[in-house]
N, C-alpha and C positions, 0 to 999 in steps of 0.2 A: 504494500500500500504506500503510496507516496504521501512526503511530508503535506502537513496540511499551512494552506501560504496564510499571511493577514491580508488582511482588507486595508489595502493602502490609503481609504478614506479615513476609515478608524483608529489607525494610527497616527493617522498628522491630527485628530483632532481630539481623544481621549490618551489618558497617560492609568495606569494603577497604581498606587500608592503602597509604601511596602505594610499597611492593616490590610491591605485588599480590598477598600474602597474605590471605586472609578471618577477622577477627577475630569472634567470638562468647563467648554467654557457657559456663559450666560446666556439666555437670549435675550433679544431686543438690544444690541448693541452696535448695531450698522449703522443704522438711519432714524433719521424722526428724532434727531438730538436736542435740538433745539427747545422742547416743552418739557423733557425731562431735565430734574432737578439736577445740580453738581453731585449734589449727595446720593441721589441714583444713580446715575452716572459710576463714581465711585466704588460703589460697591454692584455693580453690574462689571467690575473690569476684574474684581477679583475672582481664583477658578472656583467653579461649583461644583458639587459633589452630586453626581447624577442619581437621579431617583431608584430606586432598589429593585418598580419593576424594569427595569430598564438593563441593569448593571449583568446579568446571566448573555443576554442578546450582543452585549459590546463584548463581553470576556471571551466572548467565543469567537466574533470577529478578530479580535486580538491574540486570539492563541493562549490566553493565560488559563490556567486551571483554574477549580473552584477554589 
């Protein structure tokens, strides 16, 4: 059986963290800047820690075990 590849998408844009939580970025951070506050802004730029049902679906694009 050959090795199994990542998903070149999921990689440039999830990292796992060594607890084995899936770090990602925020949404709403492209466009539409302007009427959000600095203070959203802010804290939209630091990474988030993606939702848990989510996190099984990315570790597997990524290759990482459970």
């Amino acid at each position: 059986m050959p090795k199994m590849k990542t998903h070149s998408g999921a990689k440039k844009r999830f990292k796992v963290t060594a607890s084995g939580k899936v770090r990602g970025r925020h949404p709403f951070t492209s466009h539409i800047l302007e009427k959000k506050s600095p203070k959203k802004k802010r804290a939209l730029g630091r990474p988030a820690i993606v939702h848990e049902d989510d996190v099984p679906r990315i570790k597997r694009m990524l290759g990482v075990g459970k």
